[in-house]
C-alpha positions in Angstrom: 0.0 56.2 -30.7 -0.6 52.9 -29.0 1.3 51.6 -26.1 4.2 49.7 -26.4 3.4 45.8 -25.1 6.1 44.4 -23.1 7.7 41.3 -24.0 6.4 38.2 -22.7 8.9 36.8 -20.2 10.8 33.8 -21.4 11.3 30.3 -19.7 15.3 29.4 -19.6 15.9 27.6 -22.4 16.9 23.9 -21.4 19.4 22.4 -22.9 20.4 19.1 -21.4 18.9 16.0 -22.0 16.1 14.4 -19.2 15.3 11.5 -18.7 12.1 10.3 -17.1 12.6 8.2 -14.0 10.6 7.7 -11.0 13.2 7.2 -8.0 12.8 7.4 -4.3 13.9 10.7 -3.1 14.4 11.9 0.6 15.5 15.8 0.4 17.1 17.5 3.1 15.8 20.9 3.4 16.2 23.9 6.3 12.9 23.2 7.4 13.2 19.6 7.6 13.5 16.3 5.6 11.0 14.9 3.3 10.1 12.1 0.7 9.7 12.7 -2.8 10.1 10.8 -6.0 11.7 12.1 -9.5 9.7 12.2 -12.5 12.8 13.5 -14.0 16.6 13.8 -13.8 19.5 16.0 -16.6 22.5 16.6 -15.5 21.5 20.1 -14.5 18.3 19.2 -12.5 15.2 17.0 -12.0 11.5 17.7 -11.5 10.3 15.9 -8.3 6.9 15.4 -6.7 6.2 15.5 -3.1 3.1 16.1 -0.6 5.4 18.9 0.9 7.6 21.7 -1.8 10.4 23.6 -0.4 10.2 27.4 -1.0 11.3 28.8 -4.3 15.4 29.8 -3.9 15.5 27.4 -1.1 18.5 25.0 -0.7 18.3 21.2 -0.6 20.3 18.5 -0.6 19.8 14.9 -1.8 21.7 11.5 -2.3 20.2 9.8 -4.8 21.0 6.3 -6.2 21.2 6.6 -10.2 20.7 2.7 -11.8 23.7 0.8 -13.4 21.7 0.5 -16.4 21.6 4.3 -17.0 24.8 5.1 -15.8 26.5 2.3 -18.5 28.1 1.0 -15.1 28.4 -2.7 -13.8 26.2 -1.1 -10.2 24.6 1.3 -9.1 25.8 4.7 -8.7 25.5 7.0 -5.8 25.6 10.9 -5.9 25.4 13.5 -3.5 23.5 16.4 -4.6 23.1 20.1 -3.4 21.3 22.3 -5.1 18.1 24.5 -4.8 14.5 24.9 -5.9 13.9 27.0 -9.0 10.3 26.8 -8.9 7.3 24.4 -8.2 3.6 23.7 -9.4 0.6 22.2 -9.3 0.0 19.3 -12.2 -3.5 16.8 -12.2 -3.5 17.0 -8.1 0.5 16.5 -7.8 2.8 18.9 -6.5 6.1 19.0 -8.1 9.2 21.4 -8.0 11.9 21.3 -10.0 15.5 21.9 -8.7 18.6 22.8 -10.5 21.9 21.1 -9.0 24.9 23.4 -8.1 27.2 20.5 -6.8 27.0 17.1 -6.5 29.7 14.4 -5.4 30.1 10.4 -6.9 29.9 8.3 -3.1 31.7 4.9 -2.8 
């Protein structure tokens, strides 16, 4: 008999909508702050790129300015965002990470 092959493991399926915008980031993390921009944002998430990639399971935070235009709003609209890093990579010389968002708050 031959042996059994294991399943291959399986990404998360995604199921919200992204959309692709490139946004000025800063993102706090326990090591420090740094600057990153999106690539792109869901409700759940966004993939970001930065010279520096918090750990994997590491938590973040972020306030990040979403336009009017997306946001069917007369001006911009500012959330607060904490959340952590689900994994990162390396993609044509960039460093990216994507990050799911636990909470997040509207800001006046």
């Amino acid at each position: 008999m031959g042996q059994r092959q294991k399943p291959k493991e399986q990404s998360p399926v995604r199921t919200a909508v992204r959309f692709p915008m490139k946004l000025p980031l800063q993102v706090h993390t326990e090591q420090g702050e740094l600057q990153a921009i999106t690539e792109n944002i869901s409700a759940n998430g966004l993939l970001f790129v930065s010279d520096y990639l918090p750990e994997v399971d590491s938590r973040i935070e972020f306030t990040i300015a979403m336009p009017s235009a997306v946001m069917g709003s007369a001006t911009d609209v500012t959330i607060h965002c904490i959340g952590r890093v689900v994994r990162h990579y390396l993609d044509g010389g960039e460093k990216k990470a994507a990050a799911v968002i636990d909470e997040y708050f509207l800001k006046a």
